[in-house]
Structure formats: structure tokens, C-alpha cells
N, C-alpha and C positions, 0 to 999 in steps of 0.2 A: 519644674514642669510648667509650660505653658499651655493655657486652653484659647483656641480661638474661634468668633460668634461675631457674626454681622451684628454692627448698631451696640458695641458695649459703651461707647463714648458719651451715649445718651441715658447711662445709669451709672456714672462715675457717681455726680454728687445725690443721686437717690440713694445708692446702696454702698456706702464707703467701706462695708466691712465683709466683703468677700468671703467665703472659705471653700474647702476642698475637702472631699471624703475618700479615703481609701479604701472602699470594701467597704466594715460597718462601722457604727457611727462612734467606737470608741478609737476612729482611725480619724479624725477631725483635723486637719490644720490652718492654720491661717492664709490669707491670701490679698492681693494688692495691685492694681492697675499698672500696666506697665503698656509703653509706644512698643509699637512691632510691625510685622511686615505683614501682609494679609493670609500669607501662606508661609509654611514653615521653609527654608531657607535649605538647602545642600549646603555642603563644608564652602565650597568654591565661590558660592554668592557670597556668602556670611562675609568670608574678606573682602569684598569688595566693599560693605559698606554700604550697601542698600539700605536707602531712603527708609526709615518708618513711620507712615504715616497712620496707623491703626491703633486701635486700642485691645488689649488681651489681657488676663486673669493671670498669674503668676503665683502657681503653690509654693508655698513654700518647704524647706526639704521633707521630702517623705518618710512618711515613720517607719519603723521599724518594724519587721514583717518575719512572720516565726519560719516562714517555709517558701521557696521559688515556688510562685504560683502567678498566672493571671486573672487578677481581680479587676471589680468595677469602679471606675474612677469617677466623681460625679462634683462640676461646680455649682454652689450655690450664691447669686450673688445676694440675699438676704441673710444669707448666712444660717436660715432656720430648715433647708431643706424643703421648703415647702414651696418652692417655684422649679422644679427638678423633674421634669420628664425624658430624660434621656441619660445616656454615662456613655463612657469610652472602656476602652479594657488597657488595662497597665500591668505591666507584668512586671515577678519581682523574681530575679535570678542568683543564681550562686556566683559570689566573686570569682571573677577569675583569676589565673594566678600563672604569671610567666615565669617558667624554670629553666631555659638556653635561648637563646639565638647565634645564628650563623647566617652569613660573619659576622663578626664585631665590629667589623670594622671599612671603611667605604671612604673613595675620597669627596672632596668638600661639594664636587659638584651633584651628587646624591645619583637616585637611579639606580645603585646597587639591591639585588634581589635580597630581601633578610630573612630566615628560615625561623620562626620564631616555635619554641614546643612549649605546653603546658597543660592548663587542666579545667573547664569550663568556660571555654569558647560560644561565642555565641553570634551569627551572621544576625545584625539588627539594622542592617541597609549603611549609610554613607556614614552615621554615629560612630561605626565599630570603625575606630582609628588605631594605627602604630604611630606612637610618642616620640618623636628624637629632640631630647630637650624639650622648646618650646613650639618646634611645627610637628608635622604631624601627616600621614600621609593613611590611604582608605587601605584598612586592613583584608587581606581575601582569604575567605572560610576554606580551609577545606575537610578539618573536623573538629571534635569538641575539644580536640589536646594539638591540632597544629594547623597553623596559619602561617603566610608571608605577607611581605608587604617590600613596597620600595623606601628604598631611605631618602626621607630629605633632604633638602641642601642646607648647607652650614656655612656660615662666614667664622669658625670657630672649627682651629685644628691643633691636634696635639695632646686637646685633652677630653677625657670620658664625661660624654652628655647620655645625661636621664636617659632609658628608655623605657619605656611602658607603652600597654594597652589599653586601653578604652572603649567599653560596649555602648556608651552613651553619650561619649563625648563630653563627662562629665567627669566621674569617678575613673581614678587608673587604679591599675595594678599597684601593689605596694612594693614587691620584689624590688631589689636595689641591685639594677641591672644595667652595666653600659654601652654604648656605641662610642665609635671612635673615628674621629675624620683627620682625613690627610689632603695634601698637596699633593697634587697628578704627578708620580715620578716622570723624567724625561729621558728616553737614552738619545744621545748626542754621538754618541762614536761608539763604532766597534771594535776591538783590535787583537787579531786582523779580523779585518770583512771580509775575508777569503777562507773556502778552503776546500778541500775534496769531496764527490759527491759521497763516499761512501760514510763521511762524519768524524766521529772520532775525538777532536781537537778539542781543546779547552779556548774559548775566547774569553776576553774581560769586556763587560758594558760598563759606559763611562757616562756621566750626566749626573743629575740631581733627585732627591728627593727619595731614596732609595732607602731609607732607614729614618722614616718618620718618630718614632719612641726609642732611638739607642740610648736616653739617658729612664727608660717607665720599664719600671718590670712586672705591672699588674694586666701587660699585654704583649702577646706575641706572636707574630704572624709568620715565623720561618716555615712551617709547616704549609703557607699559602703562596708563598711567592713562586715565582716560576717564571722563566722564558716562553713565550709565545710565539712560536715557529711560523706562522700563518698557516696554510694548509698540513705544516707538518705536526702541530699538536704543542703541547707542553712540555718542556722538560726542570728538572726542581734545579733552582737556585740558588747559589749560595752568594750574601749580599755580605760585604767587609766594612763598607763605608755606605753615608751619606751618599758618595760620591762614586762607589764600584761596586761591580758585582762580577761573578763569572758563571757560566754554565758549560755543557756539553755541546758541543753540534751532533744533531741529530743528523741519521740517514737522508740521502733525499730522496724520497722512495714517491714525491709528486713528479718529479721529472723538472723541477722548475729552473731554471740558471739565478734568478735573484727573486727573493724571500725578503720580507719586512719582520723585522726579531724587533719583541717588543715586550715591556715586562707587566706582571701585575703583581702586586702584592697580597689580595684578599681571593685569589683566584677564580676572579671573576672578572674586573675593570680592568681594560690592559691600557698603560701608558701608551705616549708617540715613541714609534721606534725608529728605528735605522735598517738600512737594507745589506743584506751577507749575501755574495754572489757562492757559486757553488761550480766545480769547474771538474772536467777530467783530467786525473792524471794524465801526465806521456808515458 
């Protein structure tokens, strides 16, 4: 926890032995001058690495607290309590604790929506983050037991990264929980790109990246993958290879002559697709 007060630079070397109170005074802990920024930072500045040219009080970790409660938080830079007219309020909440998310799974260039559920949530402004690995994206409330968030991006695909929560941008969830990134599949060919308006046929999509874990069985996404008709909706795919898939043609109940089929795996991010023309019988 950081405290900051205009002019602390000029009691660095008076008062070397800082402390912090949490509530009452059998809640004491040590504390220590540290550079900072004059105002506390959003996630967004923090990377960039804004300049610090301040000085600020730095507690050290907080004690251990019998009940979620908001208490008064109060530094002393003599350390005796006795230069102390004012405090902050610090609040001490219940862990929270992630039990699913959906999907699992997003390709590398992140942006996928993540459905996360559990159990003492808590909206505490730009702190309250979702974990993927090591970045980390602003988690949005919508109650004590479920949130989303977007996923990250990843230069690391194929295998399951961390994921957690965090109310304070400090502390995460413990659950041992993962997300999983892929490469954008691509369909490249249809065969055939034709067929009748009224559906029916079976086509095969040809391209890449179509069966990111066909050697992981700690994940599976047949249940999510599907053809993406454009205005004609989804229909479920069955993926053979790396390198194929097939599905249904659907009805063409837009009236359109040519449609872009394109796939997704997490059903949600759809690959670049290819275009199926649609034609009347004679």
C-alpha cells in the first residue's frame, strides 16, 4: 500500500522509520520511502513507465484482519503516532475465488469476450483485473459471483497460461485455472463453392490451423467450432485435420447469390473465410 503527501522528501532523513496503522495500534507495521508518481497511476500509464519523480510512504504487507471490513488506515512518519491528524479508509474483503470460465480458449491476437463465474467479486475501479499469464486485462462487474473480461494477447500458443483474478492488482485468485491461445485458423478453399439455394450438401474447408491441441487432451473445443454463414448464422463443424473440416450448407433464406463461410473454433472469433456462391436449380 502506498500513501502519498506533498513535501515527504523533506523528512526522508528526519524521520527514517516510517510506520502504518491499520485500525488499532496492535495492527502496526513497518514502512519505507519509495520514488513515485504524484498521483496514483491507471493500469495503462503504469506501462508506460512514467517518470517518478516524488516521494511516498510504502506499508508494508498488511496484517491480517479477522473480518471484511473497512477500517482506518493512518501513516505516521515518526513512527509514534503522534504527528497523525487525518487517516484513509482501507478495506479488507473476502478472497475471491474463480470456479469456470468460458471460453477457454481465444486466438493469440486476444479480444475474445471471457465469461468468468465465482464467488466474492468485487468492482474496485481499474485494480480489479483478469490474469492471462503475465498481462492482464480490466475486469467488468456484473455481480458478486460473475464477471467478463477480454483476453489478452499472447505471443505463446498451444499451451495453457495462468489465469486469474485480481481485486487489487496484487493478490490473485489461487484456483488453478487455464486459458489457451491459438493461431487465426484460415479457410483457403471451399470444395465445392457451389451449390443450391435450398442447402443440403456437405462441403469440405481446406486451409490451416483448424485443430490447434490434436495432440492436449486437457482441452476441447469441438463443441465450439462451427461454420459462419455471414447473415446465414452458424452451423456445427466437424474438423478431421489440421488442415480440413466439413459442414452442412445451410438454407439460403437471405436471398444472397455469394456468402463468405468462415470458421471459428471458440464460438465467438471467426477466421478469414472464402466465398460459396448459391444458385437455382434448372
Amino acid at each position: 500500500m502506498t500513501a502519498r503527501a506533498e513535501g515527504l522528501e523533506d523528512y526522508v532523513e528526519v524521520y527514517p522509520d516510517p510506520k502504518c496503522k491499520f485500525g488499532g495500534n496492535d495492527k502496526i507495521v513497518d514502512a519505507n520511502y519509495i520514488k513515485c508518481t504524484r498521483k496514483p497511476l491507471t493500469f495503462y500509464e503504469a506501462e508506460k513507465g512514467q517518470q517518478k519523480n516524488y516521494t511516498c510512504v510504502q506499508c508494508e504487507d498488511s496484517p491480517r484482519y479477522h473480518l471484511p471490513e473497512i477500517i482506518s488506515l493512518s501513516v505516521s512518519l515518526t513512527g509514534k503516532f503522534d504527528d497523525v491528524y487525518s487517516s484513509r479508509p482501507f478495506r479488507y474483503y473476502t478472497p475471491a475465488r474463480v470456479d469456470a470460465l468460458y471460453p477457454r480458449y481465444g486466438p493469440k491476437d486476444g479480444d475474445t469476450v471471457v465469461q468468468v463465474w465465482g464467488a466474492n467479486f468485487l468492482d474496485l475501479g481499474d485494480d480489479f483485473r483478469c490474469n492471462f499469464g503475465t498481462k492482464s486485462t480490466k475486469a467488468q462487474f456484473v455481480s458478486d459471483s460473475f464477471i467478463w473480461c477480454r483476453a489478452a494477447q499472447s505471443a505463446v500458443v498451444g499451451k495453457g497460461m495462468p489465469f486469474s483474478v485480481s481485486l487489487n492488482r496484487q493478490q490473485n485468485t489461487l484456483q488453478k485455472l487455464e486459458y489457451w491461445y491459438y493461431n487465426d485458423p484460415v479457410v483457403q478453399k471451399l470444395e465445392p463453392d457451389f451449390g443450391p439455394v435450398a442447402g443440403g450438401a456437405t462441403i469440405q474447408l481446406k486451409g490451416s490451423g483448424f485443430l490447434p491441441w490434436d495432440w492436449e487432451t486437457a482441452i476441447d473445443n469441438r463443441n465450439d467450432t462451427f461454420c459462419v454463414w455471414d447473415e446465414l448464422g452458424k452451423v456445427a463443424a466437424k474438423v478431421t485435420s489440421g488442415t480440413l473440416a466439413s459442414c452442412m450448407v445451410p438454407p439460403n433464406t437471405a436471398n444472397l447469390v455469394t456468402l463468405r463461410l468462415s470458421l471459428t473454433l471458440n464460438n465467438q472469433n471467426v477466421s478469414e473465410g472464402a466465398l460459396f456462391t448459391y444458385y437455382n436449380p434448372p
